[in-house]
N, C-alpha and C positions, 0 to 999 in steps of 0.2 A: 652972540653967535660964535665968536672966536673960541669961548668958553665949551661950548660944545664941540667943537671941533675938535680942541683940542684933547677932551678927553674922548671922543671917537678915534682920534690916532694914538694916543695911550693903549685903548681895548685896543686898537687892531695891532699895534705890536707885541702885544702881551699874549693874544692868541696866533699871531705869525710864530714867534720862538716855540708855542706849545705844539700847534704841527711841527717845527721844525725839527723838537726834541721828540715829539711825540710818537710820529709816525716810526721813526730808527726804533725807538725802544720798542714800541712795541713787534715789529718783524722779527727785532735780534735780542734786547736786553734784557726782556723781560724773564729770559731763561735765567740769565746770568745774576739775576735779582731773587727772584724765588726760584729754588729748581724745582718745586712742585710743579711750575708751569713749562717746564720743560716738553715739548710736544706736545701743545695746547693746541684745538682748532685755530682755523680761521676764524670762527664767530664769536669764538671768547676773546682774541685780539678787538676781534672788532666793536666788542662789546665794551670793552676796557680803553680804547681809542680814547672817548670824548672823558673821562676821570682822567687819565695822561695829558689831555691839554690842559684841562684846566687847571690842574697840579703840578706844571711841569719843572715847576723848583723845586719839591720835593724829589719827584721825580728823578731828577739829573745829578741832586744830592748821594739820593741810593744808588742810582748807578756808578756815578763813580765812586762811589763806596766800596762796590762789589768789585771795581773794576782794581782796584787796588789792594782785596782781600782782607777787606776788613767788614763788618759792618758799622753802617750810619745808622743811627737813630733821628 
C-alpha cells in the first residue's frame, strides 16, 4: 500500500507544477514562444492547456528560452 501511495503523490506533484507552469504560459507565454500564437482564442489556449501540463519541462525549457532570446531545442 505505501508503494502506491507513494507513487500517487509522485503523479500529483508532477501534475500540481504542470498547472502551475502551465496555466501562466498558457494566458501569457505562449505568445512569447511561438508568435504565430500571438492573439490566439480562448479555446485554442484552452485546448492546449492539458499538452502544457503534461509537458511542462519542456514547456518551461522553451520559455525560458524565449524569455532569454535565444531559442531551445
Amino acid at each position: 500500500m505505501i508503494v502506491a501511495e507513494v507513487i500517487l503523490w509522485i503523479v500529483l506533484a508532477y501534475l500540481s507544477m504542470g498547472v502551475a507552469i502551465g496555466a501562466p504560459f498558457v494566458c501569457s507565454g505562449v505568445a512569447k514562444v511561438d508568435p504565430s500564437a500571438k492573439g490566439a482564442s480562448w479555446l485554442f489556449r484552452l485546448l492546449i492547456l492539458p499538452g502544457c501540463v503534461a509537458l511542462w519541462p519542456l514547456i518551461l525549457r522553451r520559455w525560458l528560452g524565449a524569455a532569454k532570446g535565444g531559442k531551445q531545442a
